[in-house]
C-alpha positions in Angstrom: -14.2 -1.9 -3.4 -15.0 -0.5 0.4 -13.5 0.6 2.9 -13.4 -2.6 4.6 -12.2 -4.8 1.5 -9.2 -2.2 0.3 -8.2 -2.4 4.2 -8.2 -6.2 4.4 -6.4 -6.7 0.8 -3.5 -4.2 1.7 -3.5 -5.7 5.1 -2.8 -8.9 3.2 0.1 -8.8 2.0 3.8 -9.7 3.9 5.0 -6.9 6.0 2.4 -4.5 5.6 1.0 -2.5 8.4 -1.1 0.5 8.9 -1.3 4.0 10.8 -3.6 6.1 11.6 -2.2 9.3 10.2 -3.3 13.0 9.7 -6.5 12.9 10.9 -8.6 10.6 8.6 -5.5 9.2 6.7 -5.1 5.7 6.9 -1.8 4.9 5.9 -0.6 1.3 4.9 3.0 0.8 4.8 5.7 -1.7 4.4 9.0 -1.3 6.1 7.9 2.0 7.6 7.5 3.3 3.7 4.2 3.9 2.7 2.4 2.0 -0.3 -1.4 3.4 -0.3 -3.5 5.7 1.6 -7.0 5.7 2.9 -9.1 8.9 3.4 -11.6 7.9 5.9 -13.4 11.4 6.5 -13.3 12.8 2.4 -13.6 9.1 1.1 -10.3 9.4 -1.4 -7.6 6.7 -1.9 -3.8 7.0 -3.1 -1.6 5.0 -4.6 1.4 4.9 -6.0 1.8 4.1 -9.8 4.3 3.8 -12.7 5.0 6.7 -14.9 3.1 4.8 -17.8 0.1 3.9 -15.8 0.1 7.7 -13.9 0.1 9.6 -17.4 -3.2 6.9 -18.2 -5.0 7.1 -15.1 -5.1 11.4 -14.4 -6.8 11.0 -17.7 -9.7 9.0 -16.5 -12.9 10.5 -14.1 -12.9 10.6 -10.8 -8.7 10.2 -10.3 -6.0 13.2 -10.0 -2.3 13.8 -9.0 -1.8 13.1 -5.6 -1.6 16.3 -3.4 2.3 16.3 -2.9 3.3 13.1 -4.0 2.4 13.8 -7.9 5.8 14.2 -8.8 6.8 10.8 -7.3 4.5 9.2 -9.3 0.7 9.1 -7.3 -2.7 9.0 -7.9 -5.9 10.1 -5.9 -9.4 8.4 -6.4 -12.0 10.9 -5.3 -14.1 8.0 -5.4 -13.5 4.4 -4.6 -15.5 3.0 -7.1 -13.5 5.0 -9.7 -11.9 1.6 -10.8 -13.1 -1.7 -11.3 -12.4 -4.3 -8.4 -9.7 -6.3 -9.8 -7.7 -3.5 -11.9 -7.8 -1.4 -8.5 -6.3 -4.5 -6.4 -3.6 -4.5 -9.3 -2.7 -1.3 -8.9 -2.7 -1.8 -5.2 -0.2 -5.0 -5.6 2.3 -3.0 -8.2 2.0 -0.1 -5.4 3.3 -2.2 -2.6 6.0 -4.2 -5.0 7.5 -0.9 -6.3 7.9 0.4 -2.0 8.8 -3.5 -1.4 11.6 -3.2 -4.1 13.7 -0.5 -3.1 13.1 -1.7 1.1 15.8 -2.8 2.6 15.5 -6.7 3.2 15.9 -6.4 6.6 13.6 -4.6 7.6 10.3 -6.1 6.4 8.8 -7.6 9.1 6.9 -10.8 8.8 3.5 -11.9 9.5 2.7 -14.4 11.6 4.5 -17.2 13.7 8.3 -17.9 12.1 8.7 -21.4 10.7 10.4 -24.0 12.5 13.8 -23.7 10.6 13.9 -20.2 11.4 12.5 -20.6 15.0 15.1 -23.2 15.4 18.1 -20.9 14.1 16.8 -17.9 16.1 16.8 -20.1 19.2 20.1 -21.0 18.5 21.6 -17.1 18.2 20.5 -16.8 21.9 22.0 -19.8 23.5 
């Protein structure tokens, strides 16, 4: 994957934004917690992981401990070919259901126009 194709994919899924963070970080994040990181300057990407598929993954090339956030369970790809597509956009999903999991419901925001039941129902809360 590229830069532009890990950018759209996170991008793609419901609630997630990103931020411009750190210099070159760019951060995606679901209610305000992130879920991967982009390194735009040093081309690196981070993500986090279970314990069973950390312990695999710092064995293969190319992929470390995450500068700070090791102990909670991330992973660094100095390169972003250092997985295949589709095992990399699996780790990417697990990444954003483990931050989407422990988010408060409330407070992940939605994409897009609302529906018309729940346009209809917020209309209603202002009258």
């Amino acid at each position: 994957m590229n830069v532009d194709s890990i950018r759209e994919y996170c991008l793609s899924f419901p609630g997630a934004t990103e931020k411009l963070q750190w210099g070159d970080a760019l951060c995606f994040k679901v209610s305000e917690k992130m879920f991967a990181v982009l390194g735009l300057d040093d081309m690196r990407f981070t993500f986090k992981c279970t314990a069973d598929s950390f312990a695999e993954l710092i064995e293969r090339e190319n992929i470390r401990p995450a500068p700070y956030l090791a102990r909670y369970k991330w992973v660094t790809l100095d390169r972003l070919d250092a997985l295949p597509t589709e095992e990399l956009k699996d780790f990417i999903r697990q990444s954003y259901e483990m931050v989407v999991a422990k988010a408060p419901k409330n407070r992940i925001k939605r994409k897009g126009p609302l529906k018309s039941a729940e346009s209809n129902k917020k209309m209603r809360s202002y009258k």
